[in-house]
NUZATI-211677 format. One line per 8 residues: number of its first residue (from 1); their letters; for each residue y, x, z of N, C-alpha, C. Coordinates in pm, whole numbers, plus 32768, in hexadecimal, padded with zeros to 4 digits. Example, Ala and Ser with C-alpha at 12.3 -4.5 7.8 and 13.67 -1.06 7.14 Angstrom:
<recs>
1	as	7DC7/8527/830C/7E3E/84CE/830C/7EB6/8528/830C  7F1F/8505/82C4/7F96/8557/82CA/8003/850A/8313
</recs>
This chain:
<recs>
1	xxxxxxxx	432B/A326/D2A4/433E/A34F/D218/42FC/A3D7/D1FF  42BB/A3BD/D198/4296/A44A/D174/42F1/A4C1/D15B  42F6/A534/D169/4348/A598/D13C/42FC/A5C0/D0B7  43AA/A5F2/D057/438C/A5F0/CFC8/4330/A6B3/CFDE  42BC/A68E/CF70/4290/A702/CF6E/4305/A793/CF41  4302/A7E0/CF84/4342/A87E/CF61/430B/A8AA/CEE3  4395/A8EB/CE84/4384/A91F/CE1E/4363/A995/CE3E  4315/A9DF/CE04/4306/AA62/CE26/4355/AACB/CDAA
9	xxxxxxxx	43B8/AAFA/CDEE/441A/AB74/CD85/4408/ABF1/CD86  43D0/AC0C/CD15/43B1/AC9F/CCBA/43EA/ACFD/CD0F  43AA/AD62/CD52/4405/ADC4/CD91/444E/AE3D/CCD8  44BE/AE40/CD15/4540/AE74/CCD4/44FE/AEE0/CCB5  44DA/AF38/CCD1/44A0/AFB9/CCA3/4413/AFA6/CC20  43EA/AF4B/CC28/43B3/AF00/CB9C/43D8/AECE/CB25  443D/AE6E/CB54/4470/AE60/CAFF/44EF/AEB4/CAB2  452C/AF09/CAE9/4579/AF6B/CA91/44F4/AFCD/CA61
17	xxxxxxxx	445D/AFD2/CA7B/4425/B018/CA2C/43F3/AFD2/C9C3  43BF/AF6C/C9C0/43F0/AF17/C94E/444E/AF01/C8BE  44DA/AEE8/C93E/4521/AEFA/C8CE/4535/AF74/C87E  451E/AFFA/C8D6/4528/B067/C88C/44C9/B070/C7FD  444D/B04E/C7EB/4421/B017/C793/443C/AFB2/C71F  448A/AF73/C72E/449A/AEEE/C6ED/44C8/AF50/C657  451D/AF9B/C66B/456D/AFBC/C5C8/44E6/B00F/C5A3  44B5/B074/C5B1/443E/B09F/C59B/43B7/B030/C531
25	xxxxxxxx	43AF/AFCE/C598/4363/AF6E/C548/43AF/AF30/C4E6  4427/AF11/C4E3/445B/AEE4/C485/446A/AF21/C403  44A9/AF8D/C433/448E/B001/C3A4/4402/B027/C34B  43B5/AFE4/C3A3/42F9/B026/C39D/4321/AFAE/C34B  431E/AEEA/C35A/430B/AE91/C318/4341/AE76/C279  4409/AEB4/C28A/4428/AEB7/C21A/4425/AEDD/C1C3  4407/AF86/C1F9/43C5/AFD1/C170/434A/AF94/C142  42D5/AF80/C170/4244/AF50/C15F/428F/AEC3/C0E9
33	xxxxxxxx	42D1/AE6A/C0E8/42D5/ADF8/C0B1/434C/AE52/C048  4395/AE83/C03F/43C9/AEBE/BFDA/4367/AF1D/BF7D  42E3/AF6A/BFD4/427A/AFC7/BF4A/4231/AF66/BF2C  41FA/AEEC/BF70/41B5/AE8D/BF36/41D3/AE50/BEDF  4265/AE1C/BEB8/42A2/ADBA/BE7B/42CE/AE2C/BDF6  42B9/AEAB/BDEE/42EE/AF0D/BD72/43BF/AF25/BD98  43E3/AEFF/BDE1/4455/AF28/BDDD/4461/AFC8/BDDD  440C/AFF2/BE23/440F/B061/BE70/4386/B0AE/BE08
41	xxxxxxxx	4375/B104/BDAB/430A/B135/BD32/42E9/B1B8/BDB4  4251/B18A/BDA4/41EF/B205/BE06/4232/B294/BDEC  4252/B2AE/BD67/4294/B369/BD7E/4332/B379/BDA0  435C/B306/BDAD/43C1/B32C/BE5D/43BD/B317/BEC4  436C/B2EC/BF02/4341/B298/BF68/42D3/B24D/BF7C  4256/B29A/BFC5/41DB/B220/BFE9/41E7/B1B0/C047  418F/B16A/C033/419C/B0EB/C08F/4174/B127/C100  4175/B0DA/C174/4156/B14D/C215/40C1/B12F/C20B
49	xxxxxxxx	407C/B0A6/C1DA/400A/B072/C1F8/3F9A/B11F/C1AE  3FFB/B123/C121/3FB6/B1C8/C0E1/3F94/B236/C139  4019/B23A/C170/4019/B2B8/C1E8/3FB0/B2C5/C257  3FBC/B269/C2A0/3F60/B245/C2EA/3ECD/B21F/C2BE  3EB1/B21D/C237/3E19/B270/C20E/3E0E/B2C3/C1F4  3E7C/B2EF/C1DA/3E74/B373/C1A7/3E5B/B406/C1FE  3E89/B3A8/C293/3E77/B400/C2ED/3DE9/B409/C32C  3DB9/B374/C32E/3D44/B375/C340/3CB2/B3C2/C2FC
57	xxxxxxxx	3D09/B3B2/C26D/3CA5/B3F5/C22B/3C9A/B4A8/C23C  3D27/B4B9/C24D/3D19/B564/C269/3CBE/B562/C2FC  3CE7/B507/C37C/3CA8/B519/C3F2/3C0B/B531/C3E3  3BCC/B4E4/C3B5/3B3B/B4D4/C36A/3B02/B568/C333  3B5B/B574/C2C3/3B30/B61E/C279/3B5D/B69D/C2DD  3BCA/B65E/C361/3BD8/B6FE/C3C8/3C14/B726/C385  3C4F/B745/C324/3CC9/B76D/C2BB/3D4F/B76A/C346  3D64/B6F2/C33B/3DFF/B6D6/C3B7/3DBE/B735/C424
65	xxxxxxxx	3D52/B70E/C469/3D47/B769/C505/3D41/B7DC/C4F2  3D15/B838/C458/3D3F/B8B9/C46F/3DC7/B8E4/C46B  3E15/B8A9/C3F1/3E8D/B8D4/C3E4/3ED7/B8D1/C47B  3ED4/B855/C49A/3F2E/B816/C515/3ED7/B8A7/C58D  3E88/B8C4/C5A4/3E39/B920/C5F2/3E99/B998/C5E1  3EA7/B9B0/C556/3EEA/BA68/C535/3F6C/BA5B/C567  3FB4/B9DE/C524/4047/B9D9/C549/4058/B9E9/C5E1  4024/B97B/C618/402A/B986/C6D0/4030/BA15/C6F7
73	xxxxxxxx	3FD2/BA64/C6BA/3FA5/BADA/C6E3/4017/BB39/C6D6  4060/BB41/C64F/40C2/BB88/C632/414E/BB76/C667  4149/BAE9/C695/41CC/BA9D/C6EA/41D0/BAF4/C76A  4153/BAB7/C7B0/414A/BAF9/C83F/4155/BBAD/C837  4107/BBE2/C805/411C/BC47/C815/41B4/BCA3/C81A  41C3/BC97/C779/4250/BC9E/C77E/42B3/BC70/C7DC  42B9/BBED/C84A/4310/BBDD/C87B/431B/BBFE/C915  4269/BC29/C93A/4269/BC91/C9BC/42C9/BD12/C9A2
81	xxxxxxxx	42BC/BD1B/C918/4301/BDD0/C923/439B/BDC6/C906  43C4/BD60/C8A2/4422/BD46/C8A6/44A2/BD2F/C936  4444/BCBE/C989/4482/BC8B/CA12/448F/BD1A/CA97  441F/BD88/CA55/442F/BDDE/CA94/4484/BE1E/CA9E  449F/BE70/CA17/44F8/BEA3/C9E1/458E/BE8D/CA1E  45C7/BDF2/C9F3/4625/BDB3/C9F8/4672/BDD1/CAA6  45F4/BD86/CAC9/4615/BD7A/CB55/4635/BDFB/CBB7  45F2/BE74/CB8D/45F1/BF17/CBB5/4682/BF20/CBAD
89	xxxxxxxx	469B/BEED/CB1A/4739/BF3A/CAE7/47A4/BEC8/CB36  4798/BE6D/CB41/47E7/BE3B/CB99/4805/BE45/CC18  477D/BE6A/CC6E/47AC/BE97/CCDC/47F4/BEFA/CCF0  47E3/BF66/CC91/4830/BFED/CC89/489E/BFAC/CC6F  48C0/BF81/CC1C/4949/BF56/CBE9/4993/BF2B/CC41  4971/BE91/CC94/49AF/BE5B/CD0F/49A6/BE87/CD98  495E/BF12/CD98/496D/BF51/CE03/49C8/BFFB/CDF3  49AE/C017/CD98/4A1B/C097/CD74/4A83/C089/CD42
97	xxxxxxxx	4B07/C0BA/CD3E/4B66/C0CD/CCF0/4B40/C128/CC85  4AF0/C173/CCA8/4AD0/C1ED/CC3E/4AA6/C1A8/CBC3  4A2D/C17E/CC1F/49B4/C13D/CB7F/49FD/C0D5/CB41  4A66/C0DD/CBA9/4AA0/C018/CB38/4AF0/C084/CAA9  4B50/C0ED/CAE2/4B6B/C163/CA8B/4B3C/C17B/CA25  4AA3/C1AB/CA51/4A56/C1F5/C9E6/4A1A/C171/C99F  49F9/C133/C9AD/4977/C0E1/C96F/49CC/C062/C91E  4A1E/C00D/C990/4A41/BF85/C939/4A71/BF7E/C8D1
105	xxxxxxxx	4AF3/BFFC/C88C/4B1B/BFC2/C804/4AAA/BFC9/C7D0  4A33/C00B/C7D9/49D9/C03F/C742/49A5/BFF1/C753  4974/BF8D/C7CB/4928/BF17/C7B1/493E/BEA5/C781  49E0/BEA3/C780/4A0C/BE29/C775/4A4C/BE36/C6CF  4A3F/BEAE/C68E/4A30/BED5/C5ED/49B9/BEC7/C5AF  493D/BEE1/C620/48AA/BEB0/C5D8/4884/BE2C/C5B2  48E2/BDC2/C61F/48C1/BD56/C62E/48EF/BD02/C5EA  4967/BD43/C59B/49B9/BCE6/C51C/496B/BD07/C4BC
113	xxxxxxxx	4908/BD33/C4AA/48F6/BD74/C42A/487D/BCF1/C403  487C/BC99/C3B6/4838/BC46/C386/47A3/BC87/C372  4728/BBF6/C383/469C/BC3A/C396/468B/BC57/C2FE  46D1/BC21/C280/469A/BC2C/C1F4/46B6/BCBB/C1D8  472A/BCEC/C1FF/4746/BD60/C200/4713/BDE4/C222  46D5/BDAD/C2A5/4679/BE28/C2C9/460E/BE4D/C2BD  45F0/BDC3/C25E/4547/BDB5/C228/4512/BE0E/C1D1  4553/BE51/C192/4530/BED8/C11C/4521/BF44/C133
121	xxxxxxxx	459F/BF42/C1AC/456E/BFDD/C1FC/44F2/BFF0/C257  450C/BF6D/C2B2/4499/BF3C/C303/43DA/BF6F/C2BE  440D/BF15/C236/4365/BF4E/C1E1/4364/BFEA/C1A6  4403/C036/C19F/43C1/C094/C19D/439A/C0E6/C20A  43C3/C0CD/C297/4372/C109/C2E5/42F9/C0E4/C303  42FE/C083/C306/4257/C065/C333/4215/C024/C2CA  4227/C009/C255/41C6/BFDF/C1D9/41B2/BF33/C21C  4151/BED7/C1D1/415E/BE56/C1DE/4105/BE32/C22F
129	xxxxxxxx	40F0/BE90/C28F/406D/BE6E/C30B/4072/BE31/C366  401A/BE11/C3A2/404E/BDDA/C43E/40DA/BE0D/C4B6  40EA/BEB7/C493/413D/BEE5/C4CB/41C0/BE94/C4A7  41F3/BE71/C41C/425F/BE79/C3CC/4279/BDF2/C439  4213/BD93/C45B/4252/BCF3/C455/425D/BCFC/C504  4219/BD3A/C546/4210/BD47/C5CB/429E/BD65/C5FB  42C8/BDC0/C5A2/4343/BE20/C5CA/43AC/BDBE/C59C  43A4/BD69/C523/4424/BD0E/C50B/4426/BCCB/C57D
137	xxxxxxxx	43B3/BC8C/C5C0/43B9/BC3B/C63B/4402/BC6A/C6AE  43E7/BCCF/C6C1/4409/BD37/C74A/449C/BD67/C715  44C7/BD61/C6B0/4566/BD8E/C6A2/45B1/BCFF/C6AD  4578/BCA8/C68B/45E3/BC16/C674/45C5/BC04/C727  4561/BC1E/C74E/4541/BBA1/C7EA/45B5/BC01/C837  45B6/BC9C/C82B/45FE/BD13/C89B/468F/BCC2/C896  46D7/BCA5/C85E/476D/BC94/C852/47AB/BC07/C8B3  4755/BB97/C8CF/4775/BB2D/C8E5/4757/BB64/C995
145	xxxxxxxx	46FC/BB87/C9AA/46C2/BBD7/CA2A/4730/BC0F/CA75  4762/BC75/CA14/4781/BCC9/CA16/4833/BCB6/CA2E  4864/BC59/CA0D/48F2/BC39/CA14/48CF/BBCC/CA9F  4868/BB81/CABB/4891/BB4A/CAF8/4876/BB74/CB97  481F/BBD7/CB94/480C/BC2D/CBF9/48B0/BC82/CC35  48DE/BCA7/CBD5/494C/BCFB/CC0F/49BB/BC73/CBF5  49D8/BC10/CBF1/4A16/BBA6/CC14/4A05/BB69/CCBB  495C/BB77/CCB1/493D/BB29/CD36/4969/BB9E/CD96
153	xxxxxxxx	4966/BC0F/CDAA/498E/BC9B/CE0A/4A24/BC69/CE27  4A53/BC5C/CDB1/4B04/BC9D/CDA8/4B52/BBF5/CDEA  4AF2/BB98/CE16/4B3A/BB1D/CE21/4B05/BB13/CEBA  4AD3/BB8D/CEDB/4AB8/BB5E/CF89/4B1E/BB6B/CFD9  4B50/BB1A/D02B/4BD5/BB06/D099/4BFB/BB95/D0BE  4C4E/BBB6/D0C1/4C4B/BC34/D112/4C6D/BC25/D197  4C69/BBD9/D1D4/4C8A/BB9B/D264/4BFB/BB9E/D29B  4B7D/BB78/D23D/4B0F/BBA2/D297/4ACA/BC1C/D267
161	xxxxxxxx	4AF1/BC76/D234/4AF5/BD20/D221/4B30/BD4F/D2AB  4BDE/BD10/D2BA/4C01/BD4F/D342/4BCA/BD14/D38B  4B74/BC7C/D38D/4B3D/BC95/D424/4AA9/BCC4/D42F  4A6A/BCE9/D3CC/4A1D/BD38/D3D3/4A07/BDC1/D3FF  4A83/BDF6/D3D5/4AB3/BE6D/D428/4AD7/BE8A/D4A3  4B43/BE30/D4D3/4B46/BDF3/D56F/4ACB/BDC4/D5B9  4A3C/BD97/D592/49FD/BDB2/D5BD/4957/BE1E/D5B5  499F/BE79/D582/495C/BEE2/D57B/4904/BF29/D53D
169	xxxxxxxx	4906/BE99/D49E/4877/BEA7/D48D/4857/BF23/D415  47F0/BF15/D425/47BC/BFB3/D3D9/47D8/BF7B/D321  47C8/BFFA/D2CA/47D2/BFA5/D23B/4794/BF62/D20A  4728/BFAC/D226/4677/BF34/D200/46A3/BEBA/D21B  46AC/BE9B/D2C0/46DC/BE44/D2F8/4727/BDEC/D2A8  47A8/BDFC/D26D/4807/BDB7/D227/47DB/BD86/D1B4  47AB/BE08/D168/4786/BDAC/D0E6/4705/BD3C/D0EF  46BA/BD4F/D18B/4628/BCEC/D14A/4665/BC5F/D18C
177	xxxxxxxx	46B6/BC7B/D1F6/46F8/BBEE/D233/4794/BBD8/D1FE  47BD/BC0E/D1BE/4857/BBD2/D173/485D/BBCA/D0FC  4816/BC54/D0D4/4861/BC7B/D02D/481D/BC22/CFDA  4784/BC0E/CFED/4726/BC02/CFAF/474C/BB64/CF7B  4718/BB3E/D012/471B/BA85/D00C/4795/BA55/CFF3  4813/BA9E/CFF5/4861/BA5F/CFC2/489C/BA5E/CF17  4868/BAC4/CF0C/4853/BADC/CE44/47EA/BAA4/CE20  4796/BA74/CE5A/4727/BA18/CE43/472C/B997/CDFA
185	xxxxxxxx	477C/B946/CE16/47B3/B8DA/CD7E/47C8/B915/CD39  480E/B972/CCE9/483C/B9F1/CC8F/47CA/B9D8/CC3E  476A/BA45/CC93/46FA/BA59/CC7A/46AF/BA17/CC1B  468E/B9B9/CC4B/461D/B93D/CC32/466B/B909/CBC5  46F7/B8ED/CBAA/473E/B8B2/CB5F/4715/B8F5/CAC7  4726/B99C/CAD9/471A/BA11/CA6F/465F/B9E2/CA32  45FE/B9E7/CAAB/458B/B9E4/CA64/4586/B934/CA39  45BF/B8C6/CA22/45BD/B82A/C9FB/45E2/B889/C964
193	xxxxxxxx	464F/B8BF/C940/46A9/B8F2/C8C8/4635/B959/C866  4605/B9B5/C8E1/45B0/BA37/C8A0/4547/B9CB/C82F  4529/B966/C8A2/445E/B909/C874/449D/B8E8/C7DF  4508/B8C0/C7BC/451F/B875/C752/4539/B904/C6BD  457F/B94D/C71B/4575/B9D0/C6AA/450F/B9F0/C693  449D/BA01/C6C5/4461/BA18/C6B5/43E6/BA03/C64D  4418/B97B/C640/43C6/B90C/C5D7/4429/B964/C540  44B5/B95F/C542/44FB/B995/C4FC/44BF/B9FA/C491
201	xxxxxxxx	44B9/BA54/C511/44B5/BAD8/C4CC/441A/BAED/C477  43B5/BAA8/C4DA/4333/BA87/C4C0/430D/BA46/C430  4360/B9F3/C3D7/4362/B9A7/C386/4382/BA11/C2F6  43E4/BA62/C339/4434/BAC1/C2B7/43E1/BB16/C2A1  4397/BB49/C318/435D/BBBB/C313/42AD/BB85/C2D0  427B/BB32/C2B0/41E6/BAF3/C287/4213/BAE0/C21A  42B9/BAD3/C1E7/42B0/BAA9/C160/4280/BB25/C11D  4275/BB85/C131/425A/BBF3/C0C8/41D8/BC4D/C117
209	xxxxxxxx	4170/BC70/C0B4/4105/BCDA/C0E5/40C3/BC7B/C11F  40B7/BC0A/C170/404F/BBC5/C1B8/3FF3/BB9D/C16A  3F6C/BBAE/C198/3EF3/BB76/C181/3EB2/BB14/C1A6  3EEE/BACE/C226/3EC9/BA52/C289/3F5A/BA5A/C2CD  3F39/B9CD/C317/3FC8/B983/C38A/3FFA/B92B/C331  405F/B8FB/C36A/40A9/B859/C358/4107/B894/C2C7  416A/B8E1/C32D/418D/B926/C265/4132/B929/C208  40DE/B98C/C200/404F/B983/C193/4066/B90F/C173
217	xxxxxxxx	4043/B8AA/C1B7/4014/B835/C1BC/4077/B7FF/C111  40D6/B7F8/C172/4176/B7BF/C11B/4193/B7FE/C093  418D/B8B9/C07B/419E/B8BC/C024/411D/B8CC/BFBD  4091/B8A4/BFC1/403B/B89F/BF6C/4049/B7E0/BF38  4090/B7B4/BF89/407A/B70B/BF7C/40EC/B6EF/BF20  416B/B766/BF21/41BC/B765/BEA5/41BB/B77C/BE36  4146/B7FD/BE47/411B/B828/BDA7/40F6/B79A/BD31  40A0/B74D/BDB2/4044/B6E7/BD76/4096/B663/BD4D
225	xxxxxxxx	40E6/B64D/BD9E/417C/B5E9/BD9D/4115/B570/BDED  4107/B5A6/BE50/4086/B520/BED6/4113/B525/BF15  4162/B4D9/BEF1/41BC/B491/BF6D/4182/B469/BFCC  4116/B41C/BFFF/40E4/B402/C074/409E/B461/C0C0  4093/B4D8/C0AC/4058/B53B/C10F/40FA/B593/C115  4152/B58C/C0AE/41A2/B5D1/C0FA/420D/B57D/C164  41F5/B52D/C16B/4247/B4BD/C1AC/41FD/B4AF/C247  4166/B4A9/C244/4140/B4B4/C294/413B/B54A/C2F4
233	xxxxxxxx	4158/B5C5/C29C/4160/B626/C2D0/41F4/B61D/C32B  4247/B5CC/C2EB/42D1/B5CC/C356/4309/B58C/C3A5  4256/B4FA/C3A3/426F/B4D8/C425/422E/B52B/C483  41F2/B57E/C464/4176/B5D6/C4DB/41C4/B62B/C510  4250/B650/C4C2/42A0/B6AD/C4E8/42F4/B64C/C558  4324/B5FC/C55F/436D/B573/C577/432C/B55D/C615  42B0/B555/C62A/4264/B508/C68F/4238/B59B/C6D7  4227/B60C/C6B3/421F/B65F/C6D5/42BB/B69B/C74D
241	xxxxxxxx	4306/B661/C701/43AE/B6AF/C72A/439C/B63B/C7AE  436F/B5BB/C79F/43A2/B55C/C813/4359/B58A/C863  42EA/B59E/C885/4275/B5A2/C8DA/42B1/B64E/C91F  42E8/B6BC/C8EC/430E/B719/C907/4364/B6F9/C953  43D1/B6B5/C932/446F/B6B1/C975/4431/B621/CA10  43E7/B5D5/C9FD/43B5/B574/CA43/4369/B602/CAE4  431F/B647/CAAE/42F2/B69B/CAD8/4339/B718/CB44  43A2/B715/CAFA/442A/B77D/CB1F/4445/B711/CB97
249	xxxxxxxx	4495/B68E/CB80/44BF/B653/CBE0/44A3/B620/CC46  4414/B61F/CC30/43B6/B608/CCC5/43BC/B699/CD08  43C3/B702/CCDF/43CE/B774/CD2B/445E/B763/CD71  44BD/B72B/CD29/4527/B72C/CD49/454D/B6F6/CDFF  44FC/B67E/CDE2/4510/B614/CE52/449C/B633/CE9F  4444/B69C/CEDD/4407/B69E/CF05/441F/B731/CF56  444A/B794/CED9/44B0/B824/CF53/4540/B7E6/CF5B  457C/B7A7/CF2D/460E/B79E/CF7D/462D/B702/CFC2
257	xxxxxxxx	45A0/B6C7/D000/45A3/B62A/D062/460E/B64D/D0D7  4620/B6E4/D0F6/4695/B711/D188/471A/B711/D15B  4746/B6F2/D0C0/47B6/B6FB/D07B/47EB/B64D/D092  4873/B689/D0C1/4899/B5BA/D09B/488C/B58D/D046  48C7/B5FF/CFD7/488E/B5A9/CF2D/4841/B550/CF0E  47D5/B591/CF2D/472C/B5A5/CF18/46D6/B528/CF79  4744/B51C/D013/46DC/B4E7/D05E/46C3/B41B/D02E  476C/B40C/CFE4/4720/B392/CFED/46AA/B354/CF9C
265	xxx	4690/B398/CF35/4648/B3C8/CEC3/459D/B3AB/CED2  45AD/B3CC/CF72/451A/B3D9/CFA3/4507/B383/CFEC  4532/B30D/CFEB/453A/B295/D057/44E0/B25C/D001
</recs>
């Protein structure tokens, strides 16, 4: 007898990427047959098929690759100085009693203070320049850093502090083999949180004084009432945030594979 031929089954890691898709396309189909059919009138809502020329057509004129060029530019920058910042004050923080003293209430009063709020003072120090939007970036990214840095310190065992001490080791010593790697989920957790503020603060801060970027983008496409470029401006914001946080989490699973968490992750 012949043997029945073998089905061959989808490995599992496909198909949940798949399905992760499925509502995505669906939402892409129903809207499209709702702007086609007029349920849905172009100045609340474009059809996606619009969007997606619309994007094309900016790609063509370099219009999108500059804006999208400035924003990147103002993201990153801002969030080197920001993550710097953040991370400085946390170590102080989760390593001193002093600095936790001096420094944390006032940070943790800066940090309630909403970004719309600080946007007036913000322009009057630095006027509507590149400085003004750099610096919204670098104040929203410092705080997420920055709390979760002196979280990851203050949650290390103290059982391997004392046996760090019991065996002798110098301070350097401690913090690059205990303190560090073990505030290290912390860590990484704070910059997944910072990437997304960052888009945040980035958005508030282009709405006003910008001349180019994705804001630009958004609020000249309102003047005009182009629902489809501003729609498309918030998916760029949208696909931008995934590819960031996608980005974050491969760092994730790649410095903490020695973590149990982490290790099955990497199988």
């Amino acid at each position: 007898m012949n043997k029945p031929a073998s089905v061959a089954i989808p490995d599992k890691k496909y198909v949940l990427f798949l399905l992760s898709w499925m509502c995505p396309a669906l939402l892409f189909t129903l809207l499209e047959i709702l702007c086609r059919t007029g349920i849905i009138g172009p100045e609340i809502f474009p059809a996606p098929s619009k969007v997606v020329n619309t994007a094309f057509t900016l790609l063509t004129q370099g219009s999108l690759l500059h804006d999208l060029r400035v924003s990147l530019t103002r993201a990153a920058v801002g969030w080197c100085i920001g993550a710097s910042v953040g991370f400085t004050l946390g170590l102080a923080v989760g390593f001193s009693p002093i600095a936790r003293v001096l420094f944390d209430r006032t940070i943790q009063m800066i940090r309630a203070i909403p970004f719309l709020a600080l946007l007036p003072l913000v322009i009057v120090w630095f006027g509507v320049g590149e400085t003004q939007k750099i610096f919204m970036v670098a104040l929203g990214v410092s705080f997420p850093i920055y709390i979760n840095t002196t979280l990851g310190i203050r949650q290390i065992d103290p059982k391997l502090l004392e046996l760090a001490r019991v065996q002798r080791l110098r301070p350097y010593e401690i913090i690059l083999r205990i303190i560090l790697p073990g505030a290290l989920p912390s860590i990484l957790m704070g910059v997944r949180y910072s990437l997304a503020t960052a888009w945040l603060a980035l958005v508030i801060a282009e709405t006003i004084g910008a001349s180019a970027g994705i804001g630009f983008l958004a609020v000249d496409a309102r003047e005009f009432l182009q629902t489809d470029v501003i729609v498309l401006t918030v998916l760029i914001y949208a696909m931008i945030g995934v590819t960031a946080d996608a980005a974050a989490r491969f760092l994730e699973r790649h410095m903490l594979a020695w973590h149990a968490n982490y290790a099955g992750k990497n199988r």
